[in-house]
C-alpha positions as CSV (number, residue, x, y, z in Angstrom):
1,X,44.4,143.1,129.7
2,X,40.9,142.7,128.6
3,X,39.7,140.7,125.8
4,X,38.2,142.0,122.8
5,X,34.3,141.5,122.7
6,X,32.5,139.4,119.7
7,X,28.6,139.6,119.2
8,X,28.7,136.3,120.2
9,X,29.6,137.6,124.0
10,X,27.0,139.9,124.1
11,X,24.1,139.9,126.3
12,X,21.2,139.2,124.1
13,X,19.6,142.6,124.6
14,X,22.5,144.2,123.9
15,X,23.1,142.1,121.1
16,X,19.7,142.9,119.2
17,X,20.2,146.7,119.6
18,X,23.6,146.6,117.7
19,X,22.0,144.5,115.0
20,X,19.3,147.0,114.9
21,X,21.8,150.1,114.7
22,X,23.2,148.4,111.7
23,X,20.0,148.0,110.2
24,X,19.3,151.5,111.2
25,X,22.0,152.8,109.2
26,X,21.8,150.6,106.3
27,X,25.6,149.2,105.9
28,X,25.8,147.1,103.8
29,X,27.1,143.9,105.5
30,X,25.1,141.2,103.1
31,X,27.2,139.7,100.2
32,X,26.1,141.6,97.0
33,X,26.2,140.1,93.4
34,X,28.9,142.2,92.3
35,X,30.9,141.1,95.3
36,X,30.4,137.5,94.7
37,X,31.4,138.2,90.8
38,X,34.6,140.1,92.0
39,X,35.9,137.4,94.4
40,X,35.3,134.3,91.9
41,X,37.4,136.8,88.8
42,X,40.0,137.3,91.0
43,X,40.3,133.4,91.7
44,X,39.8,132.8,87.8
45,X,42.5,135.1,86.9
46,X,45.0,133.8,89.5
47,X,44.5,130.0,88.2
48,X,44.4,131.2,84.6
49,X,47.6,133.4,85.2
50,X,49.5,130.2,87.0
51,X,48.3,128.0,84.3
52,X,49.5,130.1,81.5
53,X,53.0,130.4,83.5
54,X,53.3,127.1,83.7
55,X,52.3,126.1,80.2
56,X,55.2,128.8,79.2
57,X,57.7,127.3,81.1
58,X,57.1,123.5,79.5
59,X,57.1,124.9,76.2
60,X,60.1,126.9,76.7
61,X,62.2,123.7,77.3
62,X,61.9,122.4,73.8
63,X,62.8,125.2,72.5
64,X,66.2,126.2,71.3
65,X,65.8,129.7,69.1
66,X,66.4,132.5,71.6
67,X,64.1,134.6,69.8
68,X,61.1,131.6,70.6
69,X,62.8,131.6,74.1
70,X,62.1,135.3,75.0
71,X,58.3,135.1,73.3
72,X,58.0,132.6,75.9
73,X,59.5,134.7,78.8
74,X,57.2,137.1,77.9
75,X,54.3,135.0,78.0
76,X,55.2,133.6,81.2
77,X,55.5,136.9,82.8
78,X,52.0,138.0,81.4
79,X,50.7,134.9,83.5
80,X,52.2,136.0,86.2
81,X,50.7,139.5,86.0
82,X,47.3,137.8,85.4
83,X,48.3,136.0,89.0
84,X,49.2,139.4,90.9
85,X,46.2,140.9,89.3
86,X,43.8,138.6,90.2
87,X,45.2,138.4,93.8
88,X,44.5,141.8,94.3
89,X,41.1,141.8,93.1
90,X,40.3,138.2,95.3
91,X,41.6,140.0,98.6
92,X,40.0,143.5,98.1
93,X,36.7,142.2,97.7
94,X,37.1,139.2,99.8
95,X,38.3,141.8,102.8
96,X,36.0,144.6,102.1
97,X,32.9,143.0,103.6
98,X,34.9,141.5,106.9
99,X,36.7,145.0,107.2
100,X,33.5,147.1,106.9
101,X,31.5,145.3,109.5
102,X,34.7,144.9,111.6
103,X,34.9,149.2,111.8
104,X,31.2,149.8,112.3
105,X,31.4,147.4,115.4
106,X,34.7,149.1,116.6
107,X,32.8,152.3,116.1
108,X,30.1,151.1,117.9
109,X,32.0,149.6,120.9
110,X,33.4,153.1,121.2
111,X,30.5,154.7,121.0
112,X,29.7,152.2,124.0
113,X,32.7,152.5,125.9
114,X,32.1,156.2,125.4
115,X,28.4,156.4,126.8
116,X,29.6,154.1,130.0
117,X,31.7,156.2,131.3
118,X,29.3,159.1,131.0
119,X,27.1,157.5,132.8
């Protein structure tokens, strides 16, 4: 079975000539600023969200009304939410770079594969 190829494997004129088609084509493969600002809310909210779960659950235990108990369920399940939520946003924008480079270069080993057999 072969193994897959990385960039690092590739002859060095071949290697230049993919970094060129990518510069060619203008993908955007750079961290932007709204990138960067996604990935650290998504980390904020998930330690926000496990902080305010836990705070919930300590208070809870001194509690004895039911009424105060289920204010406190609620608020524990709104951490967790904030934990969920923020998990989603971290990996979407923490993926979306690796994943979009990861497809042009599949596309482009293709398009390789593709013109050797042509030729």
């Amino acid at each position: 079975m072969d193994e897959p190829k990385t960039t690092s494997g590739m002859a060095p004129a071949r290697r230049q000539q993919f970094e060129d088609d990518i510069a060619k084509i203008r993908v955007r493969t750079g961290t932007s600023a709204s990138e960067t600002r996604f990935v650290t809310l998504g980390a904020a909210l998930m330690v926000t969200g496990s902080v305010v779960a836990l705070v919930a659950a300590i208070v809870s235990k001194t509690m004895s009304d039911s009424r105060d108990l289920l204010t406190m369920v609620i608020v524990g399940v709104f951490g967790l939410t904030l934990v969920v939520s923020g998990a989603v946003v971290f990996l979407r924008y923490s993926l979306g770079r690796f994943l979009r480079f990861w497809l042009l270069r599949l596309i482009y080993e293709q398009q390789d594969a593709a013109d050797d057999t042509q030729a």
